[in-house]
N, C-alpha and C positions, 0 to 999 in steps of 0.2 A: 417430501413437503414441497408442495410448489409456492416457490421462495418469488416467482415473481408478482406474486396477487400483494405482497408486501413493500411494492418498491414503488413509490409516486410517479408519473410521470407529470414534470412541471414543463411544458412548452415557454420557448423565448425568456429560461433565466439560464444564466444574470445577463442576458445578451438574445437581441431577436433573432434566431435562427436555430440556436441552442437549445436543445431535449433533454432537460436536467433530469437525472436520478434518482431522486431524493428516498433515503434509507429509515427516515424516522419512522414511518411508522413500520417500518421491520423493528426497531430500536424499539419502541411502546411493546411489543409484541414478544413477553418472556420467553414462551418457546419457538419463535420465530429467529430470535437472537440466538437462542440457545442451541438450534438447529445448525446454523453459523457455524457458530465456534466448535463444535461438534465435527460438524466437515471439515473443517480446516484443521483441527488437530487429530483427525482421521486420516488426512491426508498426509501428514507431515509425522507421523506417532513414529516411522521406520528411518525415518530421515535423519542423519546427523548434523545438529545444527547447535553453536554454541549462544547467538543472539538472535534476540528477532527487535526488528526496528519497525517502527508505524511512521510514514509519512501524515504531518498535519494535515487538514486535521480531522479527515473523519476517516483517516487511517488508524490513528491511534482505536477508536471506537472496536476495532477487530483485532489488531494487534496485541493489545495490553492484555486483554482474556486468553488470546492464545497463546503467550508469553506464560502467564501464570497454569494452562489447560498443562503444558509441556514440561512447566518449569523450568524456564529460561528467563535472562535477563529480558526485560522491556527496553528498547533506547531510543527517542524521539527523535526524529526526522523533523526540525520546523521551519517556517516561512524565514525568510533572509530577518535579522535583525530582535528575534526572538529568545535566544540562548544570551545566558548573563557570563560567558568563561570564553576561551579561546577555541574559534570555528576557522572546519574548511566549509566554502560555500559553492555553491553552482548554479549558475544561471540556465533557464530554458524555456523553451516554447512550449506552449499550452495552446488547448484547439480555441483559445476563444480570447488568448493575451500572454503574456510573458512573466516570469518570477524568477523567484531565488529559492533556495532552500538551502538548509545550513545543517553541521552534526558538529558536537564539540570535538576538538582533536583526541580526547583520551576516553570517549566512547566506546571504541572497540581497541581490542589488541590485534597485534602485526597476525595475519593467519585463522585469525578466528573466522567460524562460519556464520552465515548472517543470511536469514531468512529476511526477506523486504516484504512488509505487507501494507497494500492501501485498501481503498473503498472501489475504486472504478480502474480500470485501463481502457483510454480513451486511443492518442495518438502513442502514447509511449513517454512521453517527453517527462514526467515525473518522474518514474521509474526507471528512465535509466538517468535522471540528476541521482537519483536514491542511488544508484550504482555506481555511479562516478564518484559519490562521494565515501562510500566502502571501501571501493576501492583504490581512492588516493593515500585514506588511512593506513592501506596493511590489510582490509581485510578480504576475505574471500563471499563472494555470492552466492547461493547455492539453490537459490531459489526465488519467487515471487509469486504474492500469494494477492488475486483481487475477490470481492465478491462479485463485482459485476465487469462482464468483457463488453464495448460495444465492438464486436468482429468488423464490423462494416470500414472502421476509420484505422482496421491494419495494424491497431497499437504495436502486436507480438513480437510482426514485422523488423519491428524499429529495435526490437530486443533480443534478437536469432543467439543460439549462445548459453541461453539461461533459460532453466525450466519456470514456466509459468501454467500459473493454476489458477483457475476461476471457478467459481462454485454455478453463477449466471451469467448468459450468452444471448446479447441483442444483436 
């Protein structure tokens, strides 16, 4: 299926210069989605992995299905100041501004494997706060799962070390 007749290109958001992604109407699109999650737990079916985390917030939209496709725990990745218990947090650069991202500390256990999935890998800088924050906890990486790469802005680069898998390639 060619998954990218499903993906918006929205010019100059949230920011002029920026080529936003936009996945909705893959999302509207039952077996568009389903073709998704399908890849992705095709890809990962041989892999041993005990959590999988979705970065906020249209990570979770991928994650949470293939958390349940696997049968593995779901564990949210959210923007700084979102989780109601006790967080580690990380700050990072984004191709277009700066944030935070947060995991509560009893998320994962010491050694557990932890699959990271988002929406896009753009420069990296999500993806490896998602990393940094694994692994402050105890846990191990084992992987990274996007649907969409833009190749051009190097993200991988920024994350040498750790397998990364994308389903689409700008």
């Amino acid at each position: 299926m060619e998954l990218r007749k499903y993906i918006r290109e929205i010019p100059d958001f949230p920011r002029p210069g920026i080529l936003f992604r936009d996945v909705t109407p893959l999302l509207k699109n039952a077996v568009a989605f389903q073709h998704v999650i399908d890849g992705l737990t095709k890809h990962y079916t041989d892999h041993t992995i005990d959590v999988v985390i979705g970065i906020e917030a249209r990570g979770f939209l991928f994650a949470a299905p293939l958390a349940l496709s696997l049968g593995k725990p779901f564990i949210p990745v959210r923007k700084k100041g979102k989780l109601p218990f006790e967080t580690h947090i990380v700050k990072y650069a984004m191709e277009y501004g700066d944030d935070g991202v947060e995991l509560h500390t009893d998320a994962i256990a010491h050694g557990q494997r932890v699959r990271i999935v988002d929406d896009l890998l753009a420069t990296g800088g999500t993806l490896a706060a998602g990393i940094k924050l694994v692994e402050t906890i105890g846990g191990q990486v084992v992987g990274l799962a996007v649907l969409i790469e833009l190749t051009d802005l190097r993200g991988r680069d920024h994350l040498s070390g750790y397998d990364v898998f994308s389903l689409v390639q700008y």
